[in-house]
Each structure stands twice: as structure tokens, then as C-alpha cells.
C-alpha positions as CSV (number, residue, x, y, z in Angstrom):
1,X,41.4,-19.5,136.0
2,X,44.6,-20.0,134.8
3,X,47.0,-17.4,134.0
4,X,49.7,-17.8,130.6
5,X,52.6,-15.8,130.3
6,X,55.0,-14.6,127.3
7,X,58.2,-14.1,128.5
8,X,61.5,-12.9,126.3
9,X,64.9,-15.2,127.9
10,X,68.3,-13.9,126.9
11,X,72.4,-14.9,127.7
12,X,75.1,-13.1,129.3
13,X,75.9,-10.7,126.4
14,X,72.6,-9.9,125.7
15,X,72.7,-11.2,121.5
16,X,70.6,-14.5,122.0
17,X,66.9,-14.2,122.6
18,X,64.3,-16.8,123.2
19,X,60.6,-15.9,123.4
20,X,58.0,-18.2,124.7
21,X,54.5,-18.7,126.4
22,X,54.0,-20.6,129.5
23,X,51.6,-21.1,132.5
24,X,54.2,-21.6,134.9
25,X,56.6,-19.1,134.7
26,X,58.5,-20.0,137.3
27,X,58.9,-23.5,136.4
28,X,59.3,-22.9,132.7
29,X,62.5,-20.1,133.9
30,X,63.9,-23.0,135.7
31,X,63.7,-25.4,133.2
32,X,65.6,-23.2,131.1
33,X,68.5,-22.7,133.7
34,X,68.9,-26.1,134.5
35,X,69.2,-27.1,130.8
36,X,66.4,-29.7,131.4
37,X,66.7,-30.2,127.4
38,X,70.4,-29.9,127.0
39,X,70.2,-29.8,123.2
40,X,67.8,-27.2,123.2
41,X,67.9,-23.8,121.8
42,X,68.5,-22.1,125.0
43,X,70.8,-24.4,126.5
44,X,72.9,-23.9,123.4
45,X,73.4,-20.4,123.6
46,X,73.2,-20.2,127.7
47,X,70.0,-18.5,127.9
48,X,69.3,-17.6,131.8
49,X,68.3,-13.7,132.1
50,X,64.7,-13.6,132.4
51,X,64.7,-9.9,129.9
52,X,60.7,-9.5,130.2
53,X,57.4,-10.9,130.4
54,X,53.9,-9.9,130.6
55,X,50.6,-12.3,131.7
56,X,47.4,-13.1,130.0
57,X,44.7,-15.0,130.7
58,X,44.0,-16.2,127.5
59,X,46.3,-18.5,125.7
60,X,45.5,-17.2,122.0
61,X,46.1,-13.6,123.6
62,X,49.6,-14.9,124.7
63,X,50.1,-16.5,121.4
64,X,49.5,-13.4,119.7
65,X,51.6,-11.3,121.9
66,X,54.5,-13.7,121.5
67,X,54.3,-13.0,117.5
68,X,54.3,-9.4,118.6
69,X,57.5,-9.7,120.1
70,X,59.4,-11.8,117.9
71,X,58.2,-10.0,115.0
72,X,59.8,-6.9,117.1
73,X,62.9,-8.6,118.2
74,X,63.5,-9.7,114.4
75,X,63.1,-6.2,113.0
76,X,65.2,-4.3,115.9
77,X,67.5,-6.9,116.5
78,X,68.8,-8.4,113.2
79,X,72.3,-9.5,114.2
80,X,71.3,-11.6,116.9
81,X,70.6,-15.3,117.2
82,X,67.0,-15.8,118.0
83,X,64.6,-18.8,118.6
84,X,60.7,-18.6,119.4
85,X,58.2,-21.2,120.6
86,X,55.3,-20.1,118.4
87,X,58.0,-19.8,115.5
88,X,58.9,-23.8,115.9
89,X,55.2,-24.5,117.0
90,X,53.7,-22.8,112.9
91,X,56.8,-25.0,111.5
92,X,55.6,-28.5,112.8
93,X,52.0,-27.8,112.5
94,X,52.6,-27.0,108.9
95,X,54.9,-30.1,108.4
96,X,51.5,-32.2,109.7
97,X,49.0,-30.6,107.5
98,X,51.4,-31.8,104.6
99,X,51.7,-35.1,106.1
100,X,47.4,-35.4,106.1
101,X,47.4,-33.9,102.5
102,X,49.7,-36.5,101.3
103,X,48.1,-39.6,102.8
């Protein structure tokens, strides 16, 4: 059975945060650090600091619990710059049901 995780990335001064779900932590942490996507969000604002995480085994569970935590991290955290997987994941699914309605 495979395990996913939701895990919350953040930079030196603690003001960027990233959420995300995974089933390779590890890897995925990596990936971040090495800036395997150099124009991505968290190779923009340096994001290293693994802040938290938490495992499911269900990746709707983790999906939900990433919402949780954005949703938290947006209302407590209002000044800071923040980016989330499921957040950019809703935006392009959206921009493809448009796409079908249209054609």
C-alpha cells in the first residue's frame, strides 16, 4: 500500500510557504532543494525547511488535508507569500473544463 504525504516547505526567514502532497517525501524534499524546476515557486523564494508534514494513506485524504492547511496558512499568515499544489492543481483543471465546454 502506498503511503501520500502533505508536507508544508518554507525559506530562511520563515515568510514563504509551499504546501504540497507527495508519495515520496524524501524525493519530493530533494527536488525542492536542488531547484530541479528552477522557475518554480519554491526555487523562487528558496524554499528548503521541511516546516511539517503528516502521512495518509489515501490520496483524496491528503488532498483534503492539504486544503486544510492552506486554508490555515492563508488565514493566520496573510502577509506572507504562499503557493499550494492543490491551489494550482483546481486552477488548471478548471481552465480544461472551459476548454471541453467551448469546443
Amino acid at each position: 500500500m502506498k503511503n501520500y504525504y502533505v508536507y508544508i516547505l518554507t525559506n530562511y526567514t520563515n515568510n514563504v510557504f509551499y504546501t504540497g502532497v507527495t508519495n515520496n517525501l524524501q524525493r519530493r524534499i530533494l527536488e525542492h532543494k536542488t531547484k530541479v524546476s528552477p522557475k518554480s515557486f519554491s526555487a523562487k523564494y528558496k524554499l528548503y525547511k521541511l516546516l511539517w508534514f503528516e502521512e495518509f494513506y489515501s490520496p483524496l485524504e491528503a488532498i483534503a488535508a492539504e486544503k486544510k492547511r492552506t486554508h490555515y496558512l492563508k488565514t493566520y499568515c496573510p502577509n506572507s507569500h504562499f503557493e499550494s499544489e492543490a491551489v494550482e492543481d483546481e486552477k488548471s483543471s478548471a481552465s480544461v473544463d472551459k476548454e471541453k465546454r467551448r469546443s
